[in-house]
N, C-alpha and C positions, 0 to 999 in steps of 0.2 A: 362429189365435191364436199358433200356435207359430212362424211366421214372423214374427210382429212383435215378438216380443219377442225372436227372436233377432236381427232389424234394428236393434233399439234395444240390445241389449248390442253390437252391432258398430260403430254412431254413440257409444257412452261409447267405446269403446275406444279407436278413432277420434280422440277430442275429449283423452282423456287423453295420447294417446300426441306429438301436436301439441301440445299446452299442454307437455307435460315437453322440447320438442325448442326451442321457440319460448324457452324460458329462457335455453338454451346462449348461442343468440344475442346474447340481453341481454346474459350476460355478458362476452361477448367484446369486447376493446378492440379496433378498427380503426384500423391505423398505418398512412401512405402508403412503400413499398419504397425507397430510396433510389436506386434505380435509374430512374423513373419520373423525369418530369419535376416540378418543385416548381407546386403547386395557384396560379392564377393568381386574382387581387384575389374575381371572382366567387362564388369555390369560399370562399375563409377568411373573406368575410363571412356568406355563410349558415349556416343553423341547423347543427349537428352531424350530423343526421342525412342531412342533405342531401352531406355531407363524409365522411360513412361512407359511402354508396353510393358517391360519387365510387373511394373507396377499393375497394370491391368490384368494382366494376367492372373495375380496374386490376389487381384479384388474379386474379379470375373471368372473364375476357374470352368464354370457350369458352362458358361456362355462360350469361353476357347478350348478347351475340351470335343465342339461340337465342329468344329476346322479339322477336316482332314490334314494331316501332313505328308508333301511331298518331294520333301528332298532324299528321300531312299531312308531314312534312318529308322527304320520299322525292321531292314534285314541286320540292320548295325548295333542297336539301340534296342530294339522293340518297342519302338515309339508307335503308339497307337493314333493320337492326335498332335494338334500345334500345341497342347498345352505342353506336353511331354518334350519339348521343344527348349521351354522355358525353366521348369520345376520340374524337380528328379523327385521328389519326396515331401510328403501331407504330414505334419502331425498332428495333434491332436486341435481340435478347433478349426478344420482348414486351415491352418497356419502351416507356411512353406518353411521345411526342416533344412533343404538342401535346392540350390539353384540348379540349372542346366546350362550350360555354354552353347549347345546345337545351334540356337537362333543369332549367335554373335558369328559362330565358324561361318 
């Protein structure tokens, strides 16, 4: 008995500590770097949210890079990760030369 209720205070803690972290996020406004290449027809008609990853993507490259991708486009593409999903080409500075559409198809 005393292990389930210590599993079950470690799942609250858990639940609270993810819900208080998941906020932050909400909060935060997603700006594209001026250094990045400007969001192409694709990228500004979609939903906002769809435009914040775009954005993170572009901030975080190291961090989505490390997401497998699984919609097949590795036989199509030669997409190795989710990054590759997003951004077709780095230039200099990590600054994106060229967006990707895969993640809107």
């Amino acid at each position: 008995m005393k292990r389930i209720t210590s599993l079950f205070v470690l799942c609250i803690a858990i639940v609270l500590i993810a819900a208080g972290c998941g906020s932050k996020i909400e909060d935060q406004k997603w700006t594209l770097d001026k250094k990045h290449a400007p969001f192409p027809d694709y990228v500004l008609n979609s939903s906002d949210k769809i435009q914040e990853t775009y954005v993170m993507a572009a901030t975080y490259p190291e961090v989505v890079a490390q997401v497998p991708c699984y919609c097949g486009c590795f036989a199509q593409d030669g997409h190795e990760s989710n990054l590759d999903c997003y951004i077709d080409q780095f230039g200099d500075d990590k600054a994106v030369k060229e967006w990707d559409s895969m993640s809107i198809s």
